[in-house]
C-alpha positions as CSV (number, residue, x, y, z in Angstrom):
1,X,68.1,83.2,100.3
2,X,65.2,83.9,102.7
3,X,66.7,86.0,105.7
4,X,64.3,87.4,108.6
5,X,66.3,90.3,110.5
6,X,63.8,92.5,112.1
7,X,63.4,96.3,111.3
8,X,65.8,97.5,114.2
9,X,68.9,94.9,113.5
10,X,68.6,96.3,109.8
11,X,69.0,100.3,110.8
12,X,72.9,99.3,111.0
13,X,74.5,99.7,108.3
14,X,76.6,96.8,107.8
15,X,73.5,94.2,109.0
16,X,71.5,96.1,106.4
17,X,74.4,95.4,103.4
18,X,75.0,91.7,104.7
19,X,71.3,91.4,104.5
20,X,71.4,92.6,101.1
21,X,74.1,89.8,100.6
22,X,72.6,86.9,101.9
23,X,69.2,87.2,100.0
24,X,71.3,87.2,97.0
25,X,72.8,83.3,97.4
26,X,71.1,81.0,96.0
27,X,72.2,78.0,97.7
28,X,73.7,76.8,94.2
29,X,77.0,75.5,95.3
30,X,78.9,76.5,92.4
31,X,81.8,78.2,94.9
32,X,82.6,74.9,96.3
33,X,84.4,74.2,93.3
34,X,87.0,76.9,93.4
35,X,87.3,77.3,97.0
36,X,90.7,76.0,98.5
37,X,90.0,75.5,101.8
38,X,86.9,73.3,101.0
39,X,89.0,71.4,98.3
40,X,91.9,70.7,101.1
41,X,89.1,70.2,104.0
42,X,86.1,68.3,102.1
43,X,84.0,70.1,104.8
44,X,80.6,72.1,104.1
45,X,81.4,74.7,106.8
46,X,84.8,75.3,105.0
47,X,83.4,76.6,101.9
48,X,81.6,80.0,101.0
49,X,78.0,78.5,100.9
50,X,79.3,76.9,104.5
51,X,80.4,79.6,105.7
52,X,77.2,81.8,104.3
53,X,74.8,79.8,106.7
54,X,76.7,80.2,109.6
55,X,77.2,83.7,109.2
56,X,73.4,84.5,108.8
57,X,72.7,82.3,111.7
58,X,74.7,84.5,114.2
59,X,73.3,87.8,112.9
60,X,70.2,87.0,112.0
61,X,69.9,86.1,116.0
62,X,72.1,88.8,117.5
63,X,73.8,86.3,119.3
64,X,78.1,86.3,120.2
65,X,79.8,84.1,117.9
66,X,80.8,80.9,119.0
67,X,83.9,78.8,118.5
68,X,82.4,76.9,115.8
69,X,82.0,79.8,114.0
70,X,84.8,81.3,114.6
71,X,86.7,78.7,113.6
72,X,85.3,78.4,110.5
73,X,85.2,81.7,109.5
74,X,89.3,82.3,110.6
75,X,89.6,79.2,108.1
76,X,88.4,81.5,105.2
77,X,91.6,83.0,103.4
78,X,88.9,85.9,102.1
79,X,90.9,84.6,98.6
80,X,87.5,86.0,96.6
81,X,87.4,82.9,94.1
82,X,84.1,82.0,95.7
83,X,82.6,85.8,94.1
84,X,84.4,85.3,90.3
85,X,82.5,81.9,90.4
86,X,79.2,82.7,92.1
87,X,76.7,83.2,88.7
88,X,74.7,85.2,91.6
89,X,76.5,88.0,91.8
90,X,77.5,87.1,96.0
91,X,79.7,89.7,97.4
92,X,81.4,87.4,100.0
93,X,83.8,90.0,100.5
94,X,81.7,92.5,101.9
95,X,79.2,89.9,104.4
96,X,82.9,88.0,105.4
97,X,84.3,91.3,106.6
98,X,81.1,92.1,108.7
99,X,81.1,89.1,110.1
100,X,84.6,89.3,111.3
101,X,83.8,92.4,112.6
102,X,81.0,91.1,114.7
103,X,83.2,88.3,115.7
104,X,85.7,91.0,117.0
105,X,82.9,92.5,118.8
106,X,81.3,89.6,120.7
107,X,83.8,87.1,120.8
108,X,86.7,86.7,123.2
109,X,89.6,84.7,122.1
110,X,92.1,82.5,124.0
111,X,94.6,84.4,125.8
112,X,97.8,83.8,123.1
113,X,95.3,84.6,120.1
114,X,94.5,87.6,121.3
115,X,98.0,88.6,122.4
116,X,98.9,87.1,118.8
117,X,96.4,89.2,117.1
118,X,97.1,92.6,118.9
119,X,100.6,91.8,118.0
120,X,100.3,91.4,114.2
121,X,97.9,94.5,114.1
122,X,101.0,96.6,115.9
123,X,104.0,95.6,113.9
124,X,103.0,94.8,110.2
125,X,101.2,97.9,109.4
126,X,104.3,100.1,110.8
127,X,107.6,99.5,108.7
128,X,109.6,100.4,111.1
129,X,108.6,97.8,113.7
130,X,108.8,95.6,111.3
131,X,112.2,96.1,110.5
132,X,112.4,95.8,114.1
133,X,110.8,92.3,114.3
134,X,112.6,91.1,111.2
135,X,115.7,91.4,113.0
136,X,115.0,89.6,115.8
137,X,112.9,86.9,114.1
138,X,116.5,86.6,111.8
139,X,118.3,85.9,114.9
140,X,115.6,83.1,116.3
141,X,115.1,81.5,112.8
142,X,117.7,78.8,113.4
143,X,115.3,78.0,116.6
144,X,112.1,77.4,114.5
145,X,111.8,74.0,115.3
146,X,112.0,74.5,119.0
147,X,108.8,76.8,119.3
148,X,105.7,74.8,120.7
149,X,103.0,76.6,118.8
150,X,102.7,76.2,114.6
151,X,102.4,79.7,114.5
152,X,105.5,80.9,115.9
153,X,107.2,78.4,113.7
154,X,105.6,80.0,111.0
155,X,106.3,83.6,111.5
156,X,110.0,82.5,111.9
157,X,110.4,80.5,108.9
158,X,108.4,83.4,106.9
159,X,111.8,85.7,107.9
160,X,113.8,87.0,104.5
161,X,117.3,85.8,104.8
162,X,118.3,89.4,104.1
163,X,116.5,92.8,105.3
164,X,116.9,95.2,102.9
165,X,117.9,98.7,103.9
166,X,115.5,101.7,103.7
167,X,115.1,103.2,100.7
168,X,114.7,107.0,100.3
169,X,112.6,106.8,97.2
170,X,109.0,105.9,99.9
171,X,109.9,109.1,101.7
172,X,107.5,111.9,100.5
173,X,108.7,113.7,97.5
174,X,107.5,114.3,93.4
175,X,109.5,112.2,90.8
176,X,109.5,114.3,87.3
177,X,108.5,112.3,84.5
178,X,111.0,111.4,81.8
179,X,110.5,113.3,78.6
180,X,106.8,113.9,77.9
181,X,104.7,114.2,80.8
182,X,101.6,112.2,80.0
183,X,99.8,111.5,83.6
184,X,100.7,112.5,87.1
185,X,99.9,109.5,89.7
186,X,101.0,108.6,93.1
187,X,102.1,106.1,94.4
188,X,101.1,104.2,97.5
189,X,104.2,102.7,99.1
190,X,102.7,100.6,101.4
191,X,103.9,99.2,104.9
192,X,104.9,95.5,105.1
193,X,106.8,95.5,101.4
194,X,108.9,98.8,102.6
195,X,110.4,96.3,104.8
196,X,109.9,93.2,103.2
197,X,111.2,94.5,99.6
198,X,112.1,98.1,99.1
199,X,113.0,97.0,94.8
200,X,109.2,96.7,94.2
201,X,108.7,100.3,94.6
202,X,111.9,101.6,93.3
203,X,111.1,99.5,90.0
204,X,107.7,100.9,89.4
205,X,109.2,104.6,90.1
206,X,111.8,104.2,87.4
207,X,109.1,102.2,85.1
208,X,106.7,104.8,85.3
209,X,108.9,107.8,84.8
210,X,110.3,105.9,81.9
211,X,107.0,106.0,80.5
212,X,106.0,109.8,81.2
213,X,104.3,109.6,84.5
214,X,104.8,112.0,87.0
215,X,105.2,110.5,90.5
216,X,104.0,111.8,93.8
217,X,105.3,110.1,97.1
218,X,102.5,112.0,99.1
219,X,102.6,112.9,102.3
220,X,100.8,111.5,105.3
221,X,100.1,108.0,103.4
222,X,100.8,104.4,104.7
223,X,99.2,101.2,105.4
224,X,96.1,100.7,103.0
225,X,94.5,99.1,106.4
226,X,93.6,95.5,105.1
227,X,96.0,93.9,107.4
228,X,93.7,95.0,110.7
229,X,90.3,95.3,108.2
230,X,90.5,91.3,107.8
231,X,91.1,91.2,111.4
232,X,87.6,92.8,112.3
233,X,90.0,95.6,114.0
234,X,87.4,98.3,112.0
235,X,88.6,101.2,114.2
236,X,91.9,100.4,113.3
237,X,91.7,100.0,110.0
238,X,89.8,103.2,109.4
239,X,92.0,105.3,111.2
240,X,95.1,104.3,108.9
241,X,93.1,104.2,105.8
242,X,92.1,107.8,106.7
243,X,95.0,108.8,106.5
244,X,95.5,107.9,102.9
245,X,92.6,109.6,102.0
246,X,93.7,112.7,103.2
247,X,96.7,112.2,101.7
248,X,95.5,111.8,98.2
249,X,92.5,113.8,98.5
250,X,95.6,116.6,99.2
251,X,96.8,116.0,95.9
252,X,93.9,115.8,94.3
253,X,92.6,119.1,95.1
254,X,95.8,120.5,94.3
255,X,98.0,119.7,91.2
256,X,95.4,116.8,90.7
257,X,95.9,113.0,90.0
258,X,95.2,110.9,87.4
259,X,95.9,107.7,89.2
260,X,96.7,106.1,92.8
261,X,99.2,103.7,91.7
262,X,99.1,100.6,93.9
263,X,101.8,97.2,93.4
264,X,100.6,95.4,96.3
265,X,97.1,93.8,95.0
266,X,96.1,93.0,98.4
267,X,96.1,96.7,99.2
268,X,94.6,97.5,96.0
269,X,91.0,95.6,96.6
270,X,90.9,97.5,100.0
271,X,91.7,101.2,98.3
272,X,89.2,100.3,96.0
273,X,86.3,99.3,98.2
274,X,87.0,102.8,101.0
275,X,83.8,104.1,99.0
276,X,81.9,101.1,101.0
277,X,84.2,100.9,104.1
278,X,83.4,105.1,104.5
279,X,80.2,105.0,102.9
280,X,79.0,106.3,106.6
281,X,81.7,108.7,107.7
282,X,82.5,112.2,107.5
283,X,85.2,111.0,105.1
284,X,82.2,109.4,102.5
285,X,83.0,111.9,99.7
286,X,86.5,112.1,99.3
287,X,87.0,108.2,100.1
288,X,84.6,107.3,96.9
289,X,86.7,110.1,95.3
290,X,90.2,108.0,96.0
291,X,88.5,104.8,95.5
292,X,87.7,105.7,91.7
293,X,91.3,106.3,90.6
294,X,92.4,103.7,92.6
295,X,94.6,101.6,89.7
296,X,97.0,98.3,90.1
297,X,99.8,99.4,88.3
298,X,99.6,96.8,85.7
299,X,96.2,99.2,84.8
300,X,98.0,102.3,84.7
301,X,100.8,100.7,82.5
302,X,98.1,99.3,79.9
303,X,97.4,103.2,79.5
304,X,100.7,104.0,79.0
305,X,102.9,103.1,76.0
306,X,104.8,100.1,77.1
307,X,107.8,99.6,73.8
308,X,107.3,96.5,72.1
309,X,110.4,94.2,73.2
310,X,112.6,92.1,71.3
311,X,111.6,87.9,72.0
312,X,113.8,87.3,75.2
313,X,114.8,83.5,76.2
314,X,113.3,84.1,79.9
315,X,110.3,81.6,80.3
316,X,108.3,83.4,83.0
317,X,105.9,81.4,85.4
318,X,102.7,84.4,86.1
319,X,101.2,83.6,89.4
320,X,97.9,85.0,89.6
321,X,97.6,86.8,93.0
322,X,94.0,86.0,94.4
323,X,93.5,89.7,95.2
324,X,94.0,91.0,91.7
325,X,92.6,88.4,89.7
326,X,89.1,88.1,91.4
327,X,89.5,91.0,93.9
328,X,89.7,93.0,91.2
329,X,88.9,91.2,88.3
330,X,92.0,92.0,86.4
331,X,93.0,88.7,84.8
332,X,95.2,89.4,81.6
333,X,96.6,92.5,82.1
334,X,100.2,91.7,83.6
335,X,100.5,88.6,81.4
336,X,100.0,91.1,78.4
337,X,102.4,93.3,79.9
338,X,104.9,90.7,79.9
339,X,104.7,89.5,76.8
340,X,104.2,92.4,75.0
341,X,108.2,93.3,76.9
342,X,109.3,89.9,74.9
343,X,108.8,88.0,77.8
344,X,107.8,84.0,77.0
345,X,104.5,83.6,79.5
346,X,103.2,80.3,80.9
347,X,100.6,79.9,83.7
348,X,100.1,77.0,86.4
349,X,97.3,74.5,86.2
350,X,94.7,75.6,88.7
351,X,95.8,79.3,88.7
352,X,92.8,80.7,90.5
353,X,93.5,79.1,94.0
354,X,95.5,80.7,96.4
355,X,99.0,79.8,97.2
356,X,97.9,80.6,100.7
357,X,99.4,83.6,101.9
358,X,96.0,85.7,102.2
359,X,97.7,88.7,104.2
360,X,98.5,87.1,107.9
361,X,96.7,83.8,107.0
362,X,100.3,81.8,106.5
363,X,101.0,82.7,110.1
364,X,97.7,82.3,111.8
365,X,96.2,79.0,110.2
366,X,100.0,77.4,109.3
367,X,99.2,73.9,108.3
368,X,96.3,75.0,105.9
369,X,98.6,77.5,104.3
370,X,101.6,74.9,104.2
371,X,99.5,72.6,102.3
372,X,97.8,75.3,99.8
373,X,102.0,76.6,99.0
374,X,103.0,72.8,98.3
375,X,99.9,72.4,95.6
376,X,101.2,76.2,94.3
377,X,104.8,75.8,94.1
378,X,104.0,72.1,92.6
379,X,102.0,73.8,89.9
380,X,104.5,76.5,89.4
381,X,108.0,74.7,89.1
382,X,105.6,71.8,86.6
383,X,106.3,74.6,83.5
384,X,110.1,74.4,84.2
385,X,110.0,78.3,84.6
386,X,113.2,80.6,84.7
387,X,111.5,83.1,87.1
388,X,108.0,83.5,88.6
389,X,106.5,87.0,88.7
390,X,103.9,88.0,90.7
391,X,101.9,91.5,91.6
392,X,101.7,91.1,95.1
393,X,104.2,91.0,97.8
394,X,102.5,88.7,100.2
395,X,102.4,85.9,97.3
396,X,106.3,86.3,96.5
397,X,107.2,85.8,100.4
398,X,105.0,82.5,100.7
399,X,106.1,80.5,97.2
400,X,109.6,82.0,97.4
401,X,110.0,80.0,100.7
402,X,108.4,76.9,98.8
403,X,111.1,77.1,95.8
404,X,114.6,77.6,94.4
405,X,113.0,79.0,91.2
406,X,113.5,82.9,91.7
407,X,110.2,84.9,92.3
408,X,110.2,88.7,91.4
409,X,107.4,91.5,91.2
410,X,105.7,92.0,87.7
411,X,106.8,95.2,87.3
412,X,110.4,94.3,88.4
413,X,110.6,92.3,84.9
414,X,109.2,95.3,82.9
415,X,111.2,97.8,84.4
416,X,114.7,95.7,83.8
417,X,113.1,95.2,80.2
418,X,112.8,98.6,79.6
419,X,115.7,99.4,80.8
420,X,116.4,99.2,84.6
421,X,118.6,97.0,86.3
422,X,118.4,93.3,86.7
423,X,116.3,92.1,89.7
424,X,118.1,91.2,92.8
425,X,116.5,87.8,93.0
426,X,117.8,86.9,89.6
427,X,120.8,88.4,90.1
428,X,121.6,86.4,93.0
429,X,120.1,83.0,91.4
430,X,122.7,83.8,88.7
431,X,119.7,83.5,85.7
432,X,121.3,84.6,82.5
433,X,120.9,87.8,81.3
434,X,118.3,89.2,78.7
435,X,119.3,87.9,75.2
C-alpha cells in the first residue's frame, strides 16, 4: 500500500511504525474471511482491510478522528485472526493500537462513554475495586433488565454468582519447588482474574511446583496494562506495565528467572510486545529483557515433564482463546497438554473466531459480543463436551454465561490430573470424577 506521510508526521515513533504497517497490506482481502465482526456485519469498514483505509486516512492527514471512524474502529475486538491469515505479514495489532491512541488524543466522546471509559480503566485493573464493584453489581443483577443503556445490562449480567475470597497465594512470596528444582519462574498474577477466579492461579502454583519449578510471587507486579492499552489510555497503561518490569527485572538481576509465567493469554500478548510499547523509554532495555522470557504457561509446561496419564472418560471441549492462538501463535500446545494428562480432546467448528469477550469488548459493544457468544457456545456444546477449558479468563466469564456445560482453566484440568483437587466448576456441576 502506497502511503504519503511527510518527513515531520514520520519523526514520531508510532506514525513511523504504522507507516511501516500500512505499506505492507496489499489490499488482498484474505482477512475478511476470518474476521468476526465483518462475518456478523457484511460491512467493508468492519473488517481489517476496512478498517486499514480508514485508519491511514486520519493519519495520513493529521486530522481528529471522526465518528465514523471511531465507530468502526471501537467495533474491532483487536481478536488478531486478521494477522494469522494476512499472507503479508500485516501487524494489525500494532497500527490498531496507534490508532486508538490517536483516537484518544483527538477525539472527544459522548459524555456517558467517557464516564464509562474512565470507569472501566479505574476498577478492572485494581482487584480490590473490583471486588468492590462485584459486590454491588451482585446486588443490582436481579435489576438488569431495568437499566436503559445495553451496556449496563451487560456489565450486570457479566457478574459471577459467587465472589471468591482472596487468596494469599497472589501476595508476594517464593514457592519451593517440589523435589528437583529444574527452573525458577514467576508468576504474574494478574488483576481482574484475582477477583474474578482466584483457582486459576492457585492451580498453576501447585502444577508447577509439582513439576520442579520454583515460583516467585514478585513484588511490585500487577496489571499487565492491556485493559487501558486497548483503550488508547497509553499513559496509563505504561505506568502499570512499568511496574512489572521493575518487578521482574528485580528478580532477574538477582536470583534470575527462567520464565515469566503468564495464565491469562490476553495479558500474555501485551507482556510480550513491552519491547515495542517501551521501545522509546528509559525502560527500553529491561522491557525487551522481560518481554523475551515472557511464556504462557502451557509453554513453560511443554518444557517441563508433564507424567503421561492414564485414558480418563472426561471429553474436553478446547476453546482456543483468540489471544493465544494468533496473539501468540501457540495453537497446539494446551491441547497436547491435555491429552498427553489422558484427557479425550475435541475442538469446535470455526475455532479461530472469537467468542467475543476481547477484554472490555462484551461490555462496551454488547449486542455484537452477544451474537459472537451464541455462534461460540453453539459450536462448543455441538461436541457434547463434559467440560470446556480454556487459557484465558476473559473467555471462561463470556461462554460460561452462554452455557450449563462447566468451563474451567487449562491448567485447572492438568493440575487436578496430576494430582490436585477437582475444579470448583466441576465440582459444583457434579461431573463424575476421574476414572
Amino acid at each position: 500500500m502506497q502511503t504519503t506521510f511527510t518527513p515531520e508526521q514520520l519523526k514520531d515513533p508510532a506514525t513511523a511504525r504504522s507507516n511501516e504497517v500500512l505499506r505492507t497490506c496489499v489490499h488482498c482481502g484474505f482477512c475478511t474471511a476470518t474476521c468476526p465482526t465483518y462475518a456478523i456485519l457484511g460491512d467493508e469498514l468492519d473488517s481489517p482491510r476496512g478498517r486499514i483505509y480508514l485508519i491511514k486516512d486520519m493519519l495520513e492527514k493529521g486530522r481528529p478522528a471522526d465518528e465514523k471512524t471511531v465507530k468502526h474502529i471501537d467495533r474491532c475486538l483487536s481478536c488478531l485472526a486478521c494477522m494469522t491469515t494476512c499472507p503479508s505479514g500485516v501487524h494489525y495489532m500494532h497500527l490498531v493500537d496507534h490508532a486508538r491512541e490517536y483516537i484518544e488524543a483527538t477525539y472527544k466522546r459522548p459524555l456517558f462513554e467517557r464516564v464509562l471509559r474512565w470507569t472501566l480503566a479505574r476498577i478492572l485493573p485494581y482487584p480490590t475495586r473490583f471486588r468492590l464493584a462485584l459486590l454491588g453489581a451482585k446486588i443490582g443483577r436481579p435489576f438488569a433488565g431495568l437499566m436503559p443503556d445495553a451496556r449496563l445490562r451487560a456489565m450486570l449480567e457479566m457478574t459471577p454468582k459467587t465472589i471468591p475470597p482472596v487468596s494469599r497465594n497472589d501476595d508476594p512470596q517464593v514457592f519451593a519447588a517440589i523435589g528437583e528444582k529444574k527452573m525458577r519462574v514467576a508468576l504474574m498474577t494478574g488483576c481482574a482474574q484475582r477477583a474474578l477466579n482466584t483457582d486459576i492461579n492457585d492451580a498453576t502454583i501447585r502444577l508447577l511446583r509439582r513439576l520442579g519449578a520454583e515460583v516467585v510471587i514478585a513484588e511490585g507486579q500487577g496489571c499487565c496494562g492491556a485493559l487501558t492499552h486497548h483503550m488508547g489510555k497509553t499513559a496509563e497503561s505504561h505506568a502499570t506495565a512499568a511496574k512489572n518490569i521493575r518487578a521482574w527485572w528485580r528478580e532477574m538481576q538477582g536470583e534470575g528467572l527462567d520464565a515469566v509465567v503468564i495464565n491469562t493469554s490476553g495479558c500474555g500478548t501485551t507482556v510480550k510486545d513491552y519491547g515495542h510499547m517501551f521501545r522509546n523509554e528509559a525502560l527500553a532495555a529491561q522491557a525487551q529483557d522481560v518481554a523475551g522470557i515472557a511464556m504462557d504457561v502451557s509453554e513453560v509446561l511443554m518444557k517441563l515433564d508433564l507424567p503421561q496419564g492414564e485414558r480418563k472418560s472426561l471429553k474436553v471441549a478446547y476453546h482456543a482463546a483468540c489471544s493465544l492462538q494468533h496473539g501468540q501463535q501457540i495453537k497446539t500446545f494446551p491441547k497436547d497438554l491435555l491429552k498427553r494428562a489422558g484427557f479425550e480432546v475435541v475442538e469446535p467448528r470455526d475455532s479461530h473466531l472469537c467468542c467475543g469477550s476481547a477484554g472490555t469488548y462484551n461490555l462496551m459493544q454488547p449486542v455484537i459480543s452477544k451474537e459472537l457468544k451464541a455462534r461460540k457456545v453453539a459450536t462448543l456444546e455441538a461436541k457434547t463436551p463434559d467440560v470446556i477449558a480454556a487459557g484465558n479468563i476473559g473467555c471462561m466469564m463470556q461462554i460460561g454465561t452462554g452455557t450449563q456445560v462447566p468451563v474451567v482453566h487449562t491448567v485447572e484440568l492438568l493440575d487436578w490430573a496430576t494430582g490436585g483437587p477437582e475444579p470448583r466448576a466441576l465440582r459444583d456441576a457434579e461431573v463424575p470424577m476421574l476414572r
